[in-house]
N, C-alpha and C positions, 0 to 999 in steps of 0.2 A: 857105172854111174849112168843115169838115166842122161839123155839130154834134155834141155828146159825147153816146155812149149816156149814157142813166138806169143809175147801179150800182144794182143789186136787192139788197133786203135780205138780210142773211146770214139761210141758214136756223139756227133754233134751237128750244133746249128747253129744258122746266125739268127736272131730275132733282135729285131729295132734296135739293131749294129753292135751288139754282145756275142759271142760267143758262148755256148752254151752247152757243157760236154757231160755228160751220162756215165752213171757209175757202169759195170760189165751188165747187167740187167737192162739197161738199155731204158731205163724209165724213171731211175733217182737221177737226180741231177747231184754231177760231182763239182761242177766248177763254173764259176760266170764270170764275162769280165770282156774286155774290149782288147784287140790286136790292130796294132798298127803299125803297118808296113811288114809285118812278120814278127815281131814285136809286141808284149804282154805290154799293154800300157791304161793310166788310170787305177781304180775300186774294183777288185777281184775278189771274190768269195769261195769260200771251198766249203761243200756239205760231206754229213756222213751218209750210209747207205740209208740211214732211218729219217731221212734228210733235213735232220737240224747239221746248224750252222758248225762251222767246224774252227776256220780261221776263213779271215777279212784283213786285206791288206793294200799297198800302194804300190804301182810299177812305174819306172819314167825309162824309156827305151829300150823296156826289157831287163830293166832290174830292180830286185826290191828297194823303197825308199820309203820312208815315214811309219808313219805308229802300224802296227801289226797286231792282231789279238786274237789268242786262240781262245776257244769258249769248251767251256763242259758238257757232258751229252745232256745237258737241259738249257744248253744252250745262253746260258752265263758268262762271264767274263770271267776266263781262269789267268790268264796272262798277256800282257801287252808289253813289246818293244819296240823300240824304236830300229830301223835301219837307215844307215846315212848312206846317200848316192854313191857308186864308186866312182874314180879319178875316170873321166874321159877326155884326160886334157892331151893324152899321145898320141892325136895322130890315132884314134881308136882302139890303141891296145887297151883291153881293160872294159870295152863296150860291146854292146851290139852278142849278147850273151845269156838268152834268155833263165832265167831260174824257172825251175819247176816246181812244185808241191808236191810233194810225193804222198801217194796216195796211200800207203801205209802207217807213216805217222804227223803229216802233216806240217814236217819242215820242208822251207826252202833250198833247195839244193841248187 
């Protein structure tokens, strides 16, 4: 068995205080949206490599919260849900835990 390349960081930037990270081509934009404190927080978007819109969603200290909607490759409303904040009330068990997109199918992980 082969061993797996290392994936290399999406290149990124910050413009007018977004984050802003590139598919591996270095020139689609994979993902927008604001980090606070280390922390996915706020209106994040996710595009495809063809760079319509993919999913559009909500973070509150780095986890997902409120309506969520993934879109068709014409960039449509195929599905929305809702995500309810997790329990931060221990003392931080349960927080401070950022979710990710995965960039193959566009769940939150």
């Amino acid at each position: 068995m082969m061993p797996k390349k290392p994936v290399p960081d999406k290149k990124s930037e910050i413009i007018d205080g977004e984050t802003i990270k590139y598919h591996a081509n270095g020139k689609t934009r994979w993902s927008k949206g604001k980090i606070v404190d280390g922390k996915t927080e706020g209106y994040w978007e996710w595009y495809r490599l063809d760079g319509t819109i993919k999913r559009s969603g909500y973070f509150h200290l780095g986890e997902p919260v409120g309506e969520w909607i993934t879109y068709d490759e014409k960039g449509q409303v195929y599905k929305v849900v809702t995500k309810k904040a997790a329990d931060t009330s221990m003392d931080g068990i349960g927080k401070n835990c950022p979710a990710e997109l995965s960039e193959k199918d566009g769940s939150v992980e």
